[in-house]
N, C-alpha and C positions, 0 to 999 in steps of 0.2 A: 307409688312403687319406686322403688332405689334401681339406678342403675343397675348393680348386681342384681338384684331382683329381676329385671328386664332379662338382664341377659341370662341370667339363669331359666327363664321361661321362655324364652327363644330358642335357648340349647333344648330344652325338651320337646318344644315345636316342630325343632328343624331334625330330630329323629323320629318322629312320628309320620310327620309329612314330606313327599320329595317337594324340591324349591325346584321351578322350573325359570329356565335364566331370560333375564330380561337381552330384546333384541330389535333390529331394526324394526321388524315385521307388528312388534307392538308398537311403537311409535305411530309406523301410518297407519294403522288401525286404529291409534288415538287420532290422530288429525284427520281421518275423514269423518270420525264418530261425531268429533268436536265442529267441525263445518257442515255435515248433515243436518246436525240438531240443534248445531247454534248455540250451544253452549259457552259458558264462560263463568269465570269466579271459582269459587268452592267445586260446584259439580263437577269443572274437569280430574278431577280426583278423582269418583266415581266414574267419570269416561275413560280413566288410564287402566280402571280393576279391570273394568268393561273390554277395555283393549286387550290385556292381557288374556281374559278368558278366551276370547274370538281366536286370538292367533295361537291360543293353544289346543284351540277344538275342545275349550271345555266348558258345558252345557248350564250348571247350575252352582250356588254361592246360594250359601248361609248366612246371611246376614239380619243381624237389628233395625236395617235399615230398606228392604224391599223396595219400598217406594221407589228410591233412588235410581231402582235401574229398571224400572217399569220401561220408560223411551228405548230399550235395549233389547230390540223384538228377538236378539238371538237368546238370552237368558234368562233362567229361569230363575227368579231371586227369591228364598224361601226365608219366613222368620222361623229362628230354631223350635221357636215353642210350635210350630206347627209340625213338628217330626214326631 
């Protein structure tokens, strides 16, 4: 995908869906995810979406990748083909 392309598909994203702002409260929600569980490398990636949803009180994510956030007793990770 081209850049324009990218952001032409972000522009349509981000009227579709509200962007909720990143903030301190995900941050230590990422670092206690990440010293609970002991994570490290790649995953804290997955610990940062993870944070994000926590501190915005939001329950479930759509993802290709469920497994991922299985360790993440607050979420409920669904693959879309199961909708």
């Amino acid at each position: 995908m081209t850049t324009e392309a990218a952001k032409l598909e972000l522009d349509t994203l981000q009227e579709l869906f509200k962007v909720l702002p990143d903030n301190e409260k995900i941050f230590e929600q990422w670092r206690s995810l990440v010293v609970k569980h002991k994570i490290s490398g790649k995953p804290t990636h997955d610990a940062r979406i993870a944070a994000a949803l926590i501190a915005h009180k939001i329950e479930n994510i759509v993802t290709l990748n469920p497994g991922d956030f299985k360790r993440f007793t607050q979420i409920n990770a669904v693959n879309p083909q199961d909708i």
